[in-house]
LUMFITOR-980954 format. One line per field, with one value per residue (C-alpha): x negated, y negated, z; residue number from 1; chain. Coordinates in pm, 1 decimal. Example, Ala and Ser with C-alpha at 12.3 -4.5 7.8 and 13.67 -1.06 7.14 Angstrom:
east	-1230.0	-1367.0
north	450.0	106.0
up	780.0	714.0
nr	1	2
kette	A	A
# end
This chain:
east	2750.0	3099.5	3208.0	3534.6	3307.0	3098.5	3445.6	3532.4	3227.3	3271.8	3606.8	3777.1	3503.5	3482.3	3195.5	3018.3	3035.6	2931.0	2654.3	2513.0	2460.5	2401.6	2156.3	1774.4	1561.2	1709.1	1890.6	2040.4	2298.7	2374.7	2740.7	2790.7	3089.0	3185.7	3083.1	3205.6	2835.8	2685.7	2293.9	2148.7	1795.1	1582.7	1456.6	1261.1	1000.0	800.5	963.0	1245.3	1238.4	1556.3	1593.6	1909.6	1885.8	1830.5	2099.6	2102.6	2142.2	2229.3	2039.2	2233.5	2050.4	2303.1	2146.5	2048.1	2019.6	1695.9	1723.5	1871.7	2191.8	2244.2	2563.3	2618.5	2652.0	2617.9	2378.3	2154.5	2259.9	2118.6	1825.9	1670.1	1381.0	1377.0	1072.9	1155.8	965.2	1019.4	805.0	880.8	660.9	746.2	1146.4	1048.0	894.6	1151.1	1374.3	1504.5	1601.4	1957.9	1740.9	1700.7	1426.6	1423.0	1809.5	1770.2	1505.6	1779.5	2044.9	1820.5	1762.3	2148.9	2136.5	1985.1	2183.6	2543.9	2834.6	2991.2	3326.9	3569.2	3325.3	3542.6	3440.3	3120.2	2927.7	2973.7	2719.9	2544.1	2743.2	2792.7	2603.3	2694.6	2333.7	2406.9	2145.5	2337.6	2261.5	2070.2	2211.1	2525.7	2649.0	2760.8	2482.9	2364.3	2028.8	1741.0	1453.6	1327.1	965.7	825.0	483.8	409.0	179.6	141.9	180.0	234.6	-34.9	102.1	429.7	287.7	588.5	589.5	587.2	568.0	641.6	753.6	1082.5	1048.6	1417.9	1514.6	1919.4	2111.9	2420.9	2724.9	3014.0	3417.9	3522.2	3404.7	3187.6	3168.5	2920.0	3176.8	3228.6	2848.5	2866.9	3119.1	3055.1	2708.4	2609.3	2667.6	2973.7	3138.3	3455.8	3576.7	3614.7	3823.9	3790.0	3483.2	3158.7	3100.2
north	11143.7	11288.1	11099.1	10999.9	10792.1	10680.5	10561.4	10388.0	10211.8	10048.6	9999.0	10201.8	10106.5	10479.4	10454.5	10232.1	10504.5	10773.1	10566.1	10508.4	10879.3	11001.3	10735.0	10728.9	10706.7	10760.7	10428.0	10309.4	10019.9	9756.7	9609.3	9272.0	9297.6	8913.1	8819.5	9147.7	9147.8	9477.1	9561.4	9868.0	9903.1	10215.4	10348.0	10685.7	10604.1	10922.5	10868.9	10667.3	10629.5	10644.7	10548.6	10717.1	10501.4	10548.7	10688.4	10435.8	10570.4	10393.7	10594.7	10624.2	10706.7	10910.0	10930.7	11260.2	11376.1	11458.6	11353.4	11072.8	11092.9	10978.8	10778.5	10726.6	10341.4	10387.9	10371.6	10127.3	10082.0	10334.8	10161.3	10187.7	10043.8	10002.0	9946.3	9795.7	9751.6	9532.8	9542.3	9302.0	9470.7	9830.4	9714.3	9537.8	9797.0	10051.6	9801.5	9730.4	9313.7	9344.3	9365.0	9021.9	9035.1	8701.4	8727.7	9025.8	8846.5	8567.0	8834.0	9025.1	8644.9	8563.2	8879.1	8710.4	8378.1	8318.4	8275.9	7936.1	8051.5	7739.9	7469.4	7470.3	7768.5	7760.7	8071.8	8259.5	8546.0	8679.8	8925.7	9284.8	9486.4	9845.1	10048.6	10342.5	10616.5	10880.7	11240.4	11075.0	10742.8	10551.5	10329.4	9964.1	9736.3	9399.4	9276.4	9237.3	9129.6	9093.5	9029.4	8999.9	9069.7	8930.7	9144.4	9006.6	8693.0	8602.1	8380.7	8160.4	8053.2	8192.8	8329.3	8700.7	8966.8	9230.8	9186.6	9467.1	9364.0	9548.1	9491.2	9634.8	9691.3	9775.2	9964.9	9815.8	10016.7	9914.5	10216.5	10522.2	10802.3	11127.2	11402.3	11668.6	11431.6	11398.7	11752.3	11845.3	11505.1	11382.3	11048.8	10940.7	10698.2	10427.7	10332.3	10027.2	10221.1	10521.9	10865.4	10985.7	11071.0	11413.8
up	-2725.8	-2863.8	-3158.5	-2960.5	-2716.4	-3079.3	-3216.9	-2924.9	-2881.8	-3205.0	-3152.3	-3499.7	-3707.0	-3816.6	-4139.4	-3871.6	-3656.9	-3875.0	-4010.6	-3674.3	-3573.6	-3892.7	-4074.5	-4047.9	-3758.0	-3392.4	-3306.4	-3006.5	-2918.2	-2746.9	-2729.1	-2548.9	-2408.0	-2374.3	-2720.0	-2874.1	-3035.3	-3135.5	-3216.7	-3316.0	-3353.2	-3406.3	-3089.3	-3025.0	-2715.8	-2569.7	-2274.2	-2112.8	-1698.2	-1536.9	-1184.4	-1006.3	-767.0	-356.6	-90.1	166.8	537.2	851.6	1146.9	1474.9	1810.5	2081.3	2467.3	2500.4	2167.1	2036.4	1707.1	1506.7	1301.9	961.2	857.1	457.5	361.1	-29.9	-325.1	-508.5	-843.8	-1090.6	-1326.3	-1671.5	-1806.4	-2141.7	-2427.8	-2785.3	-3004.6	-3279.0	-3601.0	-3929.2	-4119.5	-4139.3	-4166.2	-4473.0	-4582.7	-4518.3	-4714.7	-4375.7	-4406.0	-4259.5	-3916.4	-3826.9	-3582.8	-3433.7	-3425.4	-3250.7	-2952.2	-2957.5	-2851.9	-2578.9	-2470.7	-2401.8	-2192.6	-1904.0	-1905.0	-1801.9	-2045.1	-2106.1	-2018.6	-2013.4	-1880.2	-1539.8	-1386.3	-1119.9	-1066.8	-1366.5	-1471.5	-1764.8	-1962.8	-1925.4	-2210.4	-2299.4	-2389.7	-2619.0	-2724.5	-2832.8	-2649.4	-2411.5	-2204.9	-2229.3	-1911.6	-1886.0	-1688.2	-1690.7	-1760.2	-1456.1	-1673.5	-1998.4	-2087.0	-2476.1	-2541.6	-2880.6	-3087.3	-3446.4	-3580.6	-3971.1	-4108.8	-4330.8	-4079.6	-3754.5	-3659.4	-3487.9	-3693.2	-3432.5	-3039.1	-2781.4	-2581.6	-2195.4	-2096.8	-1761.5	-1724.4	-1383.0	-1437.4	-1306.7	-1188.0	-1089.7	-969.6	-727.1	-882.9	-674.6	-660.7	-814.3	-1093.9	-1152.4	-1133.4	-1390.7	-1647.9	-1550.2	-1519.9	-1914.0	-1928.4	-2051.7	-1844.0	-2017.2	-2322.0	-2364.1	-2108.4	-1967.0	-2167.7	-2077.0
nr	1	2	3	4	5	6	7	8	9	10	11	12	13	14	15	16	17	18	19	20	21	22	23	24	25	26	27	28	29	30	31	32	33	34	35	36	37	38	39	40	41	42	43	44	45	46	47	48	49	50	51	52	53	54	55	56	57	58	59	60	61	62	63	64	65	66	67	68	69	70	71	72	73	74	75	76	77	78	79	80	81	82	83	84	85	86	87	88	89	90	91	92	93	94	95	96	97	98	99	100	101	102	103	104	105	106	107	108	109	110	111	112	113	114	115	116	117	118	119	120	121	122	123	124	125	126	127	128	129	130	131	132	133	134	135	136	137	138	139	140	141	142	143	144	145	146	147	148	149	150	151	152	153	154	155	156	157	158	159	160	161	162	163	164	165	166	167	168	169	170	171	172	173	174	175	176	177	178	179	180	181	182	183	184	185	186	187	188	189	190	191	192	193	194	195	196	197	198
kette	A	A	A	A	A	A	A	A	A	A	A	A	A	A	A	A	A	A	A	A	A	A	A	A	A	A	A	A	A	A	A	A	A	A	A	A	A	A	A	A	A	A	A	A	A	A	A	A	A	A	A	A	A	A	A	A	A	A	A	A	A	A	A	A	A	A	A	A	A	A	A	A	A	A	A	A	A	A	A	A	A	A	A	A	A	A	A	A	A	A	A	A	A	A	A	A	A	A	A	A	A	A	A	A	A	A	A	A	A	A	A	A	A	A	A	A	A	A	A	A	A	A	A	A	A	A	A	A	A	A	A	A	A	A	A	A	A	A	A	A	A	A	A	A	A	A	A	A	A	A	A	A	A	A	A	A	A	A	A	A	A	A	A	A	A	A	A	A	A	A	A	A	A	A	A	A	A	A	A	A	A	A	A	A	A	A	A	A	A	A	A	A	A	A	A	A	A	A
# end
């Protein structure tokens, strides 16, 4: 990810920026973009499954012809499925206690649940979440499903000390991506924030 797309991301925060690609472990980011909220969190799976989605395709049967034609009617939304996890231990440890981690469940949490908004408005939807891993993802989505699978739990409080977040996120887009643009800039981009990530 350039460091113009970085610096945009975190809106001017420069040393923020910095810090993030150049600090410790790999770390990604998420960036709630109605609350303004941003988590990183270290993040280095073995592998990361990205579904591109499917072409949909109308099929249109002519008399006479001897075979079916195929009219475009668009795209599912492109997927990723993501697996965090979350360990108390080794962050205190690593002298790692700004990492809050049942702040952080409370923030993949709000993911899946509509904003308040003004208390007047009917139908409103969770809030769009930007997912950052720098050289590898970046797109604006929404979240689809979360699941925690609590590993560890302290025994004096009980409270979890390790638990793996599976948090699957739909990309959502507002404008019309072409082929050629694929082409030339790839799939990696953040639209509400500055040009094209290419």
């Amino acid at each position: 990810m350039p460091f113009g797309a970085i610096r945009a991301l975190f809106a001017g925060q420069k040393d923020r920026a910095l810090e993030f690609l150049e600090s410790g472990p790999p770390k990604a980011s998420f960036f709630n973009l109605s609350s303004g909220e941003i988590k990183d969190f270290f993040f280095n799976p073995t592998t990361l499954e990205q579904n591109m989605g499917t072409a949909n395709y109308d099929r249109v049967s002519y008399p006479g012809l001897p075979h079916q034609r195929l009219a475009y009617q668009g795209n599912t939304n492109p997927t990723v499925a993501l697996e965090i996890y979350v360990d108390k231990i080794f962050l205190d440890q690593a002298n790692q206690r700004s990492i809050d981690v049942v702040d952080f469940k409370k923030y993949l949490q709000a993911l899946m649940l509509p904003v308040e908004g003004d208390g007047l408005t009917v139908g409103s939807a969770p809030p769009r979440v930007i997912f950052a891993w720098p050289n590898v993802v970046h797109f604006t989505a929404v979240a689809r499903s979360l699941v925690f699978q609590n590993r560890t739990f302290s025994q004096e409080t009980a409270e979890v000390l390790i638990y793996t977040a599976t948090l699957t996120l739909e990309e959502v887009r507002d404008v019309r991506l072409s082929s050629e643009e694929v082409r030339q800039g790839g799939m990696n981009r953040v639209p509400q924030f500055g040009p094209r990530l290419t």
